[in-house]
N, C-alpha and C positions, 0 to 999 in steps of 0.2 A: 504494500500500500504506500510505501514510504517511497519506494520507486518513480510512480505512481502520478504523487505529486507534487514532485520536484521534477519532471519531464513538463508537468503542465504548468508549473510556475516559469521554466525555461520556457517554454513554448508561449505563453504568455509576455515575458518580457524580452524575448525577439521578436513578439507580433507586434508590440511597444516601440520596441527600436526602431523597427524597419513603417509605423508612421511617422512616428516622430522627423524620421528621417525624410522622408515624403513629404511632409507638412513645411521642413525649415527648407528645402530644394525649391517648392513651391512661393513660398513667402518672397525666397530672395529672388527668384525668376521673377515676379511681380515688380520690388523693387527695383530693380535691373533694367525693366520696359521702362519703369517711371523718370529713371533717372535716363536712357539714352532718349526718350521724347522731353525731355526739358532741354538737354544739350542739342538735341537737332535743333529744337525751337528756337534757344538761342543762336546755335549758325546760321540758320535761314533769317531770322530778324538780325544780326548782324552784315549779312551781304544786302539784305532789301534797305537799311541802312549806309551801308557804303555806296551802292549804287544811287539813291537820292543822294548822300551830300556831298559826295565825291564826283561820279558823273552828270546828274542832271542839278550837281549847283544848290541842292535844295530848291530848284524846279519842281515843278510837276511831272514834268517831259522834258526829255532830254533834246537836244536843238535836232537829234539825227534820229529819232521817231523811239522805236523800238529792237532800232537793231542794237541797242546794249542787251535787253533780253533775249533776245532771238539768240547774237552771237555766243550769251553768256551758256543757254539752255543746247545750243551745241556740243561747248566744250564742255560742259557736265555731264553729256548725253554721251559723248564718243567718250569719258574717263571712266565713268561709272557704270553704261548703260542705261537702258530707258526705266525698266521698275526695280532701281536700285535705292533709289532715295525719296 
């Protein structure tokens, strides 16, 4: 009997281990998205930022239409690919 139920307390506290384990892998995958979508966010509002005050001046428009985006959405297309970013 004594056998018994120390196979079932083992088995019990590897069934323990192995959520616990699942749970802390999950938590931080969550963490993880949250913190790389706040850093893309900041990248992207620091280039939509560089390109108003740097290229269009703090314009609205830049004096040469849209080929800043056009050109810029090339070279991030031919570095990265189209559903990279």
């Amino acid at each position: 009997m004594k056998n018994l139920l120390e196979t079932i307390e083992a088995d019990n506290s590897l069934n323990e281990l192995c959520q616990n384990s699942i749970d802390l892998i999950e938590y931080a995958r969550g963490i993880t998205a949250k913190q790389i979508n706040i850093i893309q966010l900041m990248t992207f509002y620091s280039i939509g930022r560089w390109i108003v005050e740097e290229q269009q001046q703090g314009k609205s428009r830049a004096k040469y239409g849209q080929q800043v985006i056009k050109r810029l959405s090339e070279a991030l297309t031919e570095q990265y690919g189209r559903d990279s970013l």
